[in-house]
TIDRENGU-68688 format. One line per 10 residues: their letters; for each residue x, y negated, z negated of C-alpha. Coordinates in Angstrom, 3 decimals. Layout:
N
a> X Y Z; ...;
END
This chain:
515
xxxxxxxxxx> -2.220 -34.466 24.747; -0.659 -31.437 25.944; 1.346 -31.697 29.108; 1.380 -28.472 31.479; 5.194 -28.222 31.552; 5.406 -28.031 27.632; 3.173 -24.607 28.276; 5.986 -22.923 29.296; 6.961 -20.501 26.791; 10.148 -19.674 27.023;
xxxxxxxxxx> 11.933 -17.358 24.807; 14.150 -20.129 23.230; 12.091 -23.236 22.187; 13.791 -26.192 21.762; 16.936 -24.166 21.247; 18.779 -27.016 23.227; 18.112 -29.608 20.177; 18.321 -26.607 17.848; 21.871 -26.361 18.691; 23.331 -29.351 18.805;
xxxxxxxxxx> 23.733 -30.085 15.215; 27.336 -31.353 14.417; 27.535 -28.719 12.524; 28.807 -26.221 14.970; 31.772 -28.280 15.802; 32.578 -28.576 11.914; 36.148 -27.176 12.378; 35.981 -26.597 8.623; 32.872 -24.244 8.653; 34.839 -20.848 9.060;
xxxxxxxxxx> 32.026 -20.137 11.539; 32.148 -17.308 14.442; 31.155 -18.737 17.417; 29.012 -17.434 19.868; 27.984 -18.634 23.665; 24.435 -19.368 23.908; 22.546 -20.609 27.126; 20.474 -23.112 27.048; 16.482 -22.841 28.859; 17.205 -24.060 32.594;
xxxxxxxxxx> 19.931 -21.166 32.533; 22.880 -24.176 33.700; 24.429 -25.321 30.021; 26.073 -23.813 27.999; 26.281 -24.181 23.964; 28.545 -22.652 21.073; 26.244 -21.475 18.488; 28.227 -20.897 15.075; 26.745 -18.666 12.892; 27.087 -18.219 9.163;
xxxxxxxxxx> 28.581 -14.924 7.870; 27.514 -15.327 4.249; 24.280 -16.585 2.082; 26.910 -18.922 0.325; 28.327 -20.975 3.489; 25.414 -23.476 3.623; 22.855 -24.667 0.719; 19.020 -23.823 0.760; 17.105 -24.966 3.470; 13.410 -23.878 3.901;
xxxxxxxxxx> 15.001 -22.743 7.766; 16.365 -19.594 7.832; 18.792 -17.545 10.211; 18.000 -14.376 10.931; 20.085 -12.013 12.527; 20.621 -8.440 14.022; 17.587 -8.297 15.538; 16.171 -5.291 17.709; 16.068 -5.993 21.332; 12.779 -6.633 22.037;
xxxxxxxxxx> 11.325 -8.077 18.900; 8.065 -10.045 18.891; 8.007 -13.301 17.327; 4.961 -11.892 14.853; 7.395 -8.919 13.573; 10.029 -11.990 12.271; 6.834 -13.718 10.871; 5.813 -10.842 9.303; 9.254 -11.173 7.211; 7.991 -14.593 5.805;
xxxxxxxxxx> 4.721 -14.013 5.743; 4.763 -12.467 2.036; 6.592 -15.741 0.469; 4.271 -18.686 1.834; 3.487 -20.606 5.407; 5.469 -20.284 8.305; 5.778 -23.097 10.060; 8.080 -22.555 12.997; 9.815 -20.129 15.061; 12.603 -20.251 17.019;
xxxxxxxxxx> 13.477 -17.282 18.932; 17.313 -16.540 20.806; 16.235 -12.975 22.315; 19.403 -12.910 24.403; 21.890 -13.269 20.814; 19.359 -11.180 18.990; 19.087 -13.261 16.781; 15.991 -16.059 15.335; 15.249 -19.136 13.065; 12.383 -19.074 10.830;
xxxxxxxxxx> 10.899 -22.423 9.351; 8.929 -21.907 5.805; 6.683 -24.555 4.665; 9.413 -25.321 1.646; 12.018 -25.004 0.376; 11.087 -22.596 -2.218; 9.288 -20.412 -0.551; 12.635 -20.161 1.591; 14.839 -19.184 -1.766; 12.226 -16.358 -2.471;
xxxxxxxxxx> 12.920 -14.875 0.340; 16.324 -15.197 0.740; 16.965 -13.482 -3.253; 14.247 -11.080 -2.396; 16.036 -9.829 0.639; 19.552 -10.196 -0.606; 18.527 -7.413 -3.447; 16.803 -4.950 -0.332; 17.974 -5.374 2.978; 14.675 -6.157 5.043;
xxxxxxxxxx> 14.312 -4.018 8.021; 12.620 -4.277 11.791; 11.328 -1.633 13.741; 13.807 0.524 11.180; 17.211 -1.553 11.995; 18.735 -3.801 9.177; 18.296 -7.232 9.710; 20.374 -9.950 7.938; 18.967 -13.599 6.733; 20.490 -16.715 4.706;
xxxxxxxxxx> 19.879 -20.558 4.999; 20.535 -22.323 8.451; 22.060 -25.664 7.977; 19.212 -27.101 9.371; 16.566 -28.854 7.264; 13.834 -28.440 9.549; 13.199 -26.559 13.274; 12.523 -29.510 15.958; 11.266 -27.626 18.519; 10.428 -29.930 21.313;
xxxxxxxxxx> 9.566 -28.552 24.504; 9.384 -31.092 26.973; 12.886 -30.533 28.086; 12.192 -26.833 28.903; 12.007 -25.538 32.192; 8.198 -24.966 33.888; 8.876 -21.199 34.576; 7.707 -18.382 32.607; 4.164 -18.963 31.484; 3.454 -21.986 32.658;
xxxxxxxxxx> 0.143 -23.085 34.148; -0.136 -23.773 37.496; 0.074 -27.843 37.879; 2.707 -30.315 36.284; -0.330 -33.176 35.829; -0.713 -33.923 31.922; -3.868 -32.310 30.602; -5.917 -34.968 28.447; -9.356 -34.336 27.274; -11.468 -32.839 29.553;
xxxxxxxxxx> -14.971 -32.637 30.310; -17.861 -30.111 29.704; -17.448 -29.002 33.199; -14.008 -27.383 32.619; -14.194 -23.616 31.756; -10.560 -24.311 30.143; -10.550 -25.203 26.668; -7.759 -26.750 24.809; -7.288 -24.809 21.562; -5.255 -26.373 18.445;
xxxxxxxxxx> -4.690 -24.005 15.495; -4.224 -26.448 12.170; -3.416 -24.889 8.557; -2.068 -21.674 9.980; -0.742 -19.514 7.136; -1.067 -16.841 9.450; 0.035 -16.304 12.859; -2.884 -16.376 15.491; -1.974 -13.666 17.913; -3.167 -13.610 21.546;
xxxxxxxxxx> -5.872 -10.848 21.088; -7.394 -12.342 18.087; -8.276 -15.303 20.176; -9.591 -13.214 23.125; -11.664 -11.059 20.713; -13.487 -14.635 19.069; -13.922 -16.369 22.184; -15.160 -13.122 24.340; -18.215 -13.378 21.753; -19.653 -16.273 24.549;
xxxxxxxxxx> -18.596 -15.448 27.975; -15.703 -13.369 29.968; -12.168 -14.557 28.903; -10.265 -14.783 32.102; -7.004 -15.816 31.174; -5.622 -16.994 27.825; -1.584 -18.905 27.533; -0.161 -19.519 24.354; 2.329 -22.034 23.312; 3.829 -24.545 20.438;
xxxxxxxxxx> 3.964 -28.145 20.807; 4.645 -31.107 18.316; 5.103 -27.664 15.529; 1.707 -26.391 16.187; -0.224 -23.222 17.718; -1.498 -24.403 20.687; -3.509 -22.123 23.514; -5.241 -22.959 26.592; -8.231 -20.474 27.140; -10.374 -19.954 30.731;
xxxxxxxxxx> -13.562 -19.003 30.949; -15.081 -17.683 34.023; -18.239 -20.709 33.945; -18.001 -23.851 32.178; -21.360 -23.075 30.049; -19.101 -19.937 28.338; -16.831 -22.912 27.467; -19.164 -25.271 26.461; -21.237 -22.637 23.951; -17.464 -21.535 22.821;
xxxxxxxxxx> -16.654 -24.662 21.854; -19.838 -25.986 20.196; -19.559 -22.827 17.804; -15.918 -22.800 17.091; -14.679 -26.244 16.702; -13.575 -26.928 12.978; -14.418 -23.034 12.130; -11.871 -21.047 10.086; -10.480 -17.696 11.989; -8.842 -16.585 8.549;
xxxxxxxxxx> -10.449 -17.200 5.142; -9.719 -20.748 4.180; -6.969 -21.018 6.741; -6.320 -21.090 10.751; -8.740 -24.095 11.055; -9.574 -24.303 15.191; -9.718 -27.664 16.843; -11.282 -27.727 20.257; -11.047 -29.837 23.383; -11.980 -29.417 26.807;
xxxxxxxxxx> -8.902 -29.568 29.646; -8.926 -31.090 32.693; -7.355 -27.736 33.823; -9.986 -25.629 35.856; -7.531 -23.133 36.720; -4.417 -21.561 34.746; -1.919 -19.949 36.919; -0.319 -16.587 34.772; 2.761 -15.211 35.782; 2.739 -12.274 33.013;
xxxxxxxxxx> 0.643 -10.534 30.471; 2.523 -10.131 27.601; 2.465 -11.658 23.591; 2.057 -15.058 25.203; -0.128 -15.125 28.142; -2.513 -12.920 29.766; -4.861 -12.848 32.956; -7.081 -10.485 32.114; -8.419 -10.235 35.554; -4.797 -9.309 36.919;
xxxxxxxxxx> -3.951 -6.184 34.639; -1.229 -5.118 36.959; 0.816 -8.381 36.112; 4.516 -7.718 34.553; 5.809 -7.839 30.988; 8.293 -10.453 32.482; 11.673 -12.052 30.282; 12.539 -8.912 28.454; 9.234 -9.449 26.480; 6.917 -6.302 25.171;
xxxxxxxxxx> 3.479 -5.977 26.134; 1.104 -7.596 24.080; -0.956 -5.479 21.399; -3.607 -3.072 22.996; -7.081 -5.152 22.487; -7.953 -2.164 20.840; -5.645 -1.959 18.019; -6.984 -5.536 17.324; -10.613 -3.969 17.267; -10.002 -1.006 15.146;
xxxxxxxxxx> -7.781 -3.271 12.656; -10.757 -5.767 12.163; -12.388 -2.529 11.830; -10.524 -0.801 8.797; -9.740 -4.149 7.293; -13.648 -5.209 6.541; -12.503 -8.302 8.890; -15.450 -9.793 10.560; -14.040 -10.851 13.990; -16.832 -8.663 15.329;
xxxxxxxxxx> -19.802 -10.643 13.712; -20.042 -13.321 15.631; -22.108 -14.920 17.398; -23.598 -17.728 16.179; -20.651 -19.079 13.478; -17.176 -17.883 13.020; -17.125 -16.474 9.228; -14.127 -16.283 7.683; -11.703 -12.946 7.865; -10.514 -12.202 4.672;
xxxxxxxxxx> -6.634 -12.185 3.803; -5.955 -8.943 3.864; -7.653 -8.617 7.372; -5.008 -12.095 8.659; -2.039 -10.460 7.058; -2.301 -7.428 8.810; -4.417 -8.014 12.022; -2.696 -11.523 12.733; 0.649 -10.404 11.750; 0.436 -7.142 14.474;
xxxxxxxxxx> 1.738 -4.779 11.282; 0.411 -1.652 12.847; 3.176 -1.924 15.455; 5.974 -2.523 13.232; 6.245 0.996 11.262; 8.514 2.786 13.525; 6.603 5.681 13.798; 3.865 6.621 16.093; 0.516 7.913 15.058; -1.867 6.382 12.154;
xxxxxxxxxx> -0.098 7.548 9.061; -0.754 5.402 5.912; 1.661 7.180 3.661; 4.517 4.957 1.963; 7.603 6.258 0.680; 9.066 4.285 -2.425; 12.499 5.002 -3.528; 14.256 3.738 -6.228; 11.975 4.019 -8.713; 12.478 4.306 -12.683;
xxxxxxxxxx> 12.617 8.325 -12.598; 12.089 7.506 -16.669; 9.132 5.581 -16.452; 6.877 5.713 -13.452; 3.728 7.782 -13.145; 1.456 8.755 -10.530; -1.281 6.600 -12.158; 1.461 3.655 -12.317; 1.638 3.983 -8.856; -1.932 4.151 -8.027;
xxxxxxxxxx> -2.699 1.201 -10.226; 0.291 -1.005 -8.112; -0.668 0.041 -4.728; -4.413 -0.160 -5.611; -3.946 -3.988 -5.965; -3.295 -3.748 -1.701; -5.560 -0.823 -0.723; -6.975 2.101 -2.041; -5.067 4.763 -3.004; -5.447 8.278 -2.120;
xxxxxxxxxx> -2.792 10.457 -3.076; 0.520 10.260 -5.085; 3.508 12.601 -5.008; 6.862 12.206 -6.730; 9.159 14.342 -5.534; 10.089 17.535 -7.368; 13.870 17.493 -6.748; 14.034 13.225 -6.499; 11.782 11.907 -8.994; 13.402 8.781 -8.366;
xxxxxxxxxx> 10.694 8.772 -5.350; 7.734 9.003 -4.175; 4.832 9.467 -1.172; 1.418 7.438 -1.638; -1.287 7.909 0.829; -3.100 4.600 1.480; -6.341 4.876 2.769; -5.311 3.461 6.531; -2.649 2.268 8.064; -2.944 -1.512 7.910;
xxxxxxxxxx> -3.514 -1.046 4.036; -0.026 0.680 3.877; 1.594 -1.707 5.943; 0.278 -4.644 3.639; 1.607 -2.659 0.359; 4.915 -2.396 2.210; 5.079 -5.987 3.183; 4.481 -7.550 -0.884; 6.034 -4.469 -2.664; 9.239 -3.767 -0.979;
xxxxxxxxxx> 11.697 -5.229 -3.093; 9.722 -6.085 -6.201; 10.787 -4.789 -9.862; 9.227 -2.380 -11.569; 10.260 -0.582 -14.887; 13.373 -2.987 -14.366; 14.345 -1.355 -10.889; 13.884 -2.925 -7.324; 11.961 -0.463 -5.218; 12.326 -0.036 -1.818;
xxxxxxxxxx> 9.101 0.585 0.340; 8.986 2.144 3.811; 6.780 4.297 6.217; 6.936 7.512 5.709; 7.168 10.263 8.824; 4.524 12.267 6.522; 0.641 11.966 8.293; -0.591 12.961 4.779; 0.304 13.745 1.529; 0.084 17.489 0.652;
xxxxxxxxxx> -1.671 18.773 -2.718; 0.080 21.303 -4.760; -1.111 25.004 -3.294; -3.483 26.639 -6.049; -1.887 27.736 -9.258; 1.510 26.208 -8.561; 2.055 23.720 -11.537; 4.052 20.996 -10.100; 4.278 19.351 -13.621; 1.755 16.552 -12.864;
xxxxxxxxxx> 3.589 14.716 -10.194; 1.115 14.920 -7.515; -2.373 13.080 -8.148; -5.806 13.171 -5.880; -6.921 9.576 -6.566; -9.835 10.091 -3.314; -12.544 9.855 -5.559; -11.291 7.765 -7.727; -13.610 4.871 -9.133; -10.917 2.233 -9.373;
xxxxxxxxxx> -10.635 1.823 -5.846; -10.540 -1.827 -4.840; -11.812 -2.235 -1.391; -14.446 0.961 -0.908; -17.353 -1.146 -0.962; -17.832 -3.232 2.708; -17.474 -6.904 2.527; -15.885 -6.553 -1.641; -14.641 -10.045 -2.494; -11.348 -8.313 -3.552;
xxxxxxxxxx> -10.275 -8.652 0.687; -10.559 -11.902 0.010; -8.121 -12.146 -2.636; -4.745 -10.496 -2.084; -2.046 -12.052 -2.715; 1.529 -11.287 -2.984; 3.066 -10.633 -6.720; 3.398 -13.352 -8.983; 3.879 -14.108 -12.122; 0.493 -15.852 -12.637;
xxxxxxxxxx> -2.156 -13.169 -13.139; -6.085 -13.022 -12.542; -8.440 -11.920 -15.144; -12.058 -11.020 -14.903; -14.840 -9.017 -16.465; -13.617 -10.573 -20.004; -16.290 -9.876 -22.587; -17.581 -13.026 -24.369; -16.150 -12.287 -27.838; -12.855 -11.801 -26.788;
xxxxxxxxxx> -10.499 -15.103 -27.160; -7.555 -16.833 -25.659; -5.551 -15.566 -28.749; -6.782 -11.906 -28.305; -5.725 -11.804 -24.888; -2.117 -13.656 -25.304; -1.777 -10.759 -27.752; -2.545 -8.238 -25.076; -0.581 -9.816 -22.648; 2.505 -9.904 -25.005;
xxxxxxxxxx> 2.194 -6.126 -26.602; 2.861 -5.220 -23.283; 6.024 -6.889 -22.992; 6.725 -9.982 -21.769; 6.078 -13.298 -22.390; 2.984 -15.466 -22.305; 4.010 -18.709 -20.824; 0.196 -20.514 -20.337; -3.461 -19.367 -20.210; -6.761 -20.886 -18.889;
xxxxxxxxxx> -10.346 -19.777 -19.177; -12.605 -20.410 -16.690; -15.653 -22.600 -17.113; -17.719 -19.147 -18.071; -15.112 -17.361 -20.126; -15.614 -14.517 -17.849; -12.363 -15.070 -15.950; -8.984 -16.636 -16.842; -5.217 -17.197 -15.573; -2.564 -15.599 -17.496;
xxxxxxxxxx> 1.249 -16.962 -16.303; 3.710 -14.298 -17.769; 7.654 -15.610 -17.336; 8.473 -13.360 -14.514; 6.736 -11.672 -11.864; 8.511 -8.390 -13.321; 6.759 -8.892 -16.582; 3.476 -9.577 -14.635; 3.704 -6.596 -12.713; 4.227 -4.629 -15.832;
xxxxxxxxxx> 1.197 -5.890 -17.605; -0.997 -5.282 -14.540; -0.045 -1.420 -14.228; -0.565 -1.719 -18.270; -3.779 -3.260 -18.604; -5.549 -3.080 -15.320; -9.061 -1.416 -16.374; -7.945 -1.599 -19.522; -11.156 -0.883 -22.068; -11.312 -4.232 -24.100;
xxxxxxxxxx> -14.699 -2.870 -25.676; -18.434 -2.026 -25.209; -17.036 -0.430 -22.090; -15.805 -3.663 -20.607; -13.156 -2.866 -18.790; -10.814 -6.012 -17.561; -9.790 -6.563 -13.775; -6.452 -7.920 -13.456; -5.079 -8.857 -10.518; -2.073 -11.286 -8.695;
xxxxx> -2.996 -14.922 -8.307; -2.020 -17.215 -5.770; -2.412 -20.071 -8.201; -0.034 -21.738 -11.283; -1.295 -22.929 -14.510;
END
């Protein structure tokens, strides 16, 4: 049951228990100290912070500091988001500063190597993370004040009836973040969403959504309940409240009246994405938020990672660009093709440059923006030809070709025609599976006379290590697990559409999955 004080949604959940742990007042810890405020605004707290990786041992929570001003809690998600389930957030807006709970402890230690190797950046500031001391974020909110975003009574809201146009909406299995306009844009599918107010309770997305008639409510919630807003993830659970009315204060990233548009921001928070942005990324991403009514079908991965995640507001730049620049690259080694084959696995390539004077770098055009931005979030920071790359947003709109008879030595490439392109044809399975890189690999299209042996052969010619293989039931499709997701990477930019005979050509792509 979700009690209307716990809806407040204050920029600090919880931080009161947060900050208590005895080890702030270690005297040993070597810690700087700095004042925080607790909720109610009439405590006060030290918070000690770490300076280094090193000063406390891996936790799956995570410190993250030197953050901008006015960051959203879905740009620090979107830092996790490419090493596994987030499963918390606590934000400290006024210290600039947040903690970020991962689903384990591994997934934690990823993220902390990968962004000790390339400092991650928000909104084009460097941000700094290492382990909290903190096992786990126990965020409970029943101690925070009623203010901000709060409903309108103080009565505990139980289950409801079908004559409340106020739903009570649970997100389980959330490996994305839900954001406030993805909600809006399912549930407007069967009546007028009048006012939506977002919280966490007990560790879980929680929302309480009004309708302007109870029927609206009634037809949402026979559709919806148990459907999946992401593919095979973001499970909704659905009760009625005994709220008729919800009483918002602002319109922002965690509540909205959408009858009241003049409302403030209020608390130093940004407005919330334009509904629009939403629309046109379910748009470009072959997402099918738009298809409903009737059944929710699932959005595909690619769609959640950069739809739920808001990643078209977190470039820096303004304007629709989808062109990348990648430093650091082997000036030795990589290719334009290289290039197109690696970014190909996250959207479809349309142009690469490597610069004349710095061939240690290059521009890709992407085909859109949220493709870029996906590219950027699982490439930054991976190895390729034994250097880590670094992968930003490039001021460029678009990525010139070579004027006619200049000779340029091969380092720009038109790939718009190109019939490798992953995701050109609407509703192509391949949204579905995108997954960051690892050093498990996905084969398909394998002819039936080729063998386990033949491929471990492949697999190894190219330079690493075959550490276990599995066919699928059909032979048609298999795992590969190289040692390293370096090695993996290299064999996919090898042997992607690789001609294995009788013009078979194999797929090969990251897998979410271990052998």
């Amino acid at each position: 049951m979700d009690g209307i004080g716990d809806v407040a949604v204050g920029v600090k959940r919880g931080s009161d228990e947060l900050l208590s742990g005895s080890m702030y007042n270690s005297p040993s810890s070597g810690l700087s100290s700095i004042s925080d405020t607790t909720s109610n605004g009439s405590d006060s707290k030290k918070l000690r912070v770490e300076d280094r990786v090193g000063d406390a041992p891996p936790s799956r929570v995570l410190h993250i500091r030197k953050l901008p001003n006015d960051v959203s809690e879905t740009e620090i998600i979107a830092l996790g988001l490419p090493f596994g389930k987030v499963t918390n957030i606590l934000t400290l807006k006024g210290k600039n500063q947040a903690f970020l709970e991962l689903s384990t402890e591994e997934a934690a230690m990823t993220m902390v190597n990968y962004y000790s190797a390339v400092t991650p950046h928000v909104r084009s500031m460097p941000v700094y993370i290492q382990y909290s001391n903190h096992k786990e974020l126990k965020t409970d909110n029943s101690n925070q004040s009623g203010g901000t975003l709060a409903s309108g009574s103080n009565s505990s809201d139980g289950c409801g009836t079908p004559s409340s146009p106020v739903l009570r909406i649970i997100i389980d299995n959330m490996f994305y973040p839900v954001t406030l306009d993805v909600l809006q844009q399912i549930f407007s599918k069967f009546g007028t969403v009048m006012k939506i107010i977002t919280f966490t309770k007990n560790n879980q997305f929680q929302a309480l959504l009004q309708y302007n008639d109870p029927n609206s409510a009634q037809q949402a919630k026979v559709a919806l309940d148990g459907q999946n807003i992401y593919n095979a993830c973001c499970t909704l659970r659905i009760d009625y409240s005994k709220l008729v009315n919800l009483n918002v204060k602002y319109n922002n990233d965690k509540s909205r009246d959408y009858t009241r548009p003049e409302l403030p921001a209020g608390d130093g928070q940004p407005p919330a994405l334009d509904p629009s942005v939403v629309a046109a990324l379910g748009k470009d991403s072959g997402s099918l938020l738009g298809k409903i009514p009737g059944a929710l079908s699932p959005l595909s991965a690619a769609a959640a990672a950069a739809a739920a995640a808001g990643r078209v507001a977190l470039s820096g730049h303004s304007g629709a660009s989808g062109v990348l620049l990648v430093s650091n690259l082997n000036e030795e080694m990589v290719t334009p093709h290289s290039l197109f084959t690696l970014f190909g696995v996250y959207g479809d390539v349309q142009r690469v440059k490597i610069l004349f004077n710095k061939k240690d770098s290059a521009l890709i055009q992407m085909a859109d923006m949220n493709q870029a931005q996906l590219a950027m979030s699982h490439l930054n920071g991976q190895k390729m030809y034994s250097k880590i790359i670094r992968v930003t947003m490039s001021k460029h709109q678009t990525v010139q070709l070579p004027r006619d008879g200049l000779d340029d030595q091969g380092l720009t490439k038109d790939f718009t025609n190109s019939p490798l392109h992953r995701f050109k044809k609407p509703g192509s399975k391949n949204f579905q599976n995108i997954f960051p890189p690892s050093a498990t690999l996905h084969l398909s299209n394998i002819p039936q006379d080729i063998t386990e042996e033949d491929l471990r052969v492949l697999f190894s010619n190219s330079g690493g290590t075959v550490k276990a293989f599995k066919f699928f039931q059909d032979h048609k499709m298999a795992l590969i697990q190289m040692t390293t997701i370096e090695e993996a990477i290299q064999c996919l930019i090898d042997l992607h559409n690789y001609n294995t005979g009788n013009n078979h050509h194999l797929k090969v792509s990251f897998s979410k999955s271990t052998i």
